[in-house]
Structures are given as structure tokens and as C-alpha cells.
C-alpha positions as CSV (number, residue, x, y, z in Angstrom):
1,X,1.0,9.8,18.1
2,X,-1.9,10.3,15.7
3,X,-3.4,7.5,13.2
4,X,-0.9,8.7,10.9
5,X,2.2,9.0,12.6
6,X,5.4,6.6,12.4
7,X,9.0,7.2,11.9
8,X,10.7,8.0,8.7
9,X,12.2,4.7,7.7
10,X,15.5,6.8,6.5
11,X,16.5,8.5,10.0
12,X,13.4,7.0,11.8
13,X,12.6,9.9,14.0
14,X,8.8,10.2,14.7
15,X,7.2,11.7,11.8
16,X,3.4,12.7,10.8
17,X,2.9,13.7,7.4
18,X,-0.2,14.6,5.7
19,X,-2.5,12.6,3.7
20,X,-2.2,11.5,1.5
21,X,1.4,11.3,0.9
22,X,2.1,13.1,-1.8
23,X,5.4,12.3,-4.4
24,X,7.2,15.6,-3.3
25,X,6.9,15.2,0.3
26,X,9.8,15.0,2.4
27,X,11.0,13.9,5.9
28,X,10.7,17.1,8.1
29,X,14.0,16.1,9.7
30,X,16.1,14.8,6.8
31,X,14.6,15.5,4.0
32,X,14.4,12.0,2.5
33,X,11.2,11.0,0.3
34,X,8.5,9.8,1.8
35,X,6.2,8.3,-1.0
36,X,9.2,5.6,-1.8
37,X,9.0,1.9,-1.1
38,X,10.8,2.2,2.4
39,X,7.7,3.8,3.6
40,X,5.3,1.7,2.2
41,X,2.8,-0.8,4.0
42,X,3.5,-3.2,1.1
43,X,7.8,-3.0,1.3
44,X,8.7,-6.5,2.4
45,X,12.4,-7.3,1.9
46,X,11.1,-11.0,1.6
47,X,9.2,-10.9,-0.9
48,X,9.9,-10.7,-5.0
49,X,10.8,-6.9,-6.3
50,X,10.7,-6.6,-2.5
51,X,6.9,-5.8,-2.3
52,X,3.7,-7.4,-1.3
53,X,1.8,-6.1,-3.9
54,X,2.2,-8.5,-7.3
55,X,0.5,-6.1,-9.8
56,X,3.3,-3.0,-8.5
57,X,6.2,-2.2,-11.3
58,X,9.6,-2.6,-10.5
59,X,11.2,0.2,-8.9
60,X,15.1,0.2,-8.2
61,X,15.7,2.6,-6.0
62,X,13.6,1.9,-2.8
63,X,14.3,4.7,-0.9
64,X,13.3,7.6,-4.0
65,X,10.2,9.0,-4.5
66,X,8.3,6.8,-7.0
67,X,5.1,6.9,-9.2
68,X,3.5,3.5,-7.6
69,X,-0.2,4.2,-7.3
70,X,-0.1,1.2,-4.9
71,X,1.7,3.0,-2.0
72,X,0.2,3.0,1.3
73,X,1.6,4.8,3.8
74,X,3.1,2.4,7.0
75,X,1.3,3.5,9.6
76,X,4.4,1.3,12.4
77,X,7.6,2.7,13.9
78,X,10.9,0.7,13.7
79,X,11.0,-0.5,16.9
80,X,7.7,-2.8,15.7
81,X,9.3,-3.1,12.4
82,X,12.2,-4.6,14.7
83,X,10.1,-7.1,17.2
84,X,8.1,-8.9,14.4
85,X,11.6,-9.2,12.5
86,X,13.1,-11.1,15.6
87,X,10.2,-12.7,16.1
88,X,9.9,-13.9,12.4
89,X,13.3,-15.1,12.8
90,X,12.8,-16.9,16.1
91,X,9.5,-18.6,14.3
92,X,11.5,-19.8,11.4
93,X,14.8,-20.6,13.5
94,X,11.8,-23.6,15.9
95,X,9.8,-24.3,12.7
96,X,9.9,-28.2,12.5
């Protein structure tokens, strides 16, 4: 895979779209947006409005296209996206 490469976080087949991603571009397998929240470096369901970044407006819809000039593509695949999931979890489930 290239520097830019990753899955789509929709169908999260290996994707590697252009840069930067513009608001119109699509998953080349099923179609779904790819400058939404979903795909962003900053998505975290963890945190407030579900996003790292503090000064970011609220957007609903997380898997639409958006307008947020803070998006940054997520340059990880879900299996990674999985392991530090289960290993957040298994931190939190020893944490004294």
C-alpha cells in the first residue's frame, strides 16, 4: 500500500484516494463519501461530538460528506483501528 492508502471505513476494502480528499469523492467500491468524519484522523467515538479536534463544528451525520476544514485523511486500516480498540479496552479493563 502507498502513504495514502487505507480502507474505506464504510465497506473497509483497501482504498487509495487522491489528495487531497476532496468533498465529492467517493469509495471506488461502494460509493460512500470519503471526506466524512468516519474517515477522518480526528473521529474518535470517545471523545465529545465524537472528534479530537475541539474547534471542529458539529456534524450529525458522520458517515456524509461534510464541509470541516479540519479533516485529515486516516491514513490506518480497520484491522489497526481494531487492535488498539482491544488493546484500549484491555488497558482500561487492568487500570488500577
Amino acid at each position: 500500500m502507498s502513504d495514502n492508502s487505507s480502507q474505506c471505513a464504510v465497506c473497509k476494502k483497501s482504498i487509495a484516494p487522491a489528495m487531497p480528499v476532496g468533498r465529492r469523492d467517493e469509495c471506488e467500491h461502494c460509493g460512500a463519501d470519503l471526506h466524512a468524519c468516519v474517515n477522518c484522523q480526528f473521529y474518535d467515538t470517545g471523545s465529545y461530538n465524537e472528534c479530537k479536534e475541539s474547534s471542529a463544528s458539529v456534524v450529525r451525520e458522520k458517515e456524509r460528506s461534510n464541509f470541516c476544514d479540519y479533516f485529515v485523511w486516516q491514513n490506518k486500516t480497520y484491522a489497526e483501528d481494531q487492535a488498539s480498540s482491544q488493546l484500549a479496552a484491555a488497558e482500561a479493563l487492568f487500570k488500577k
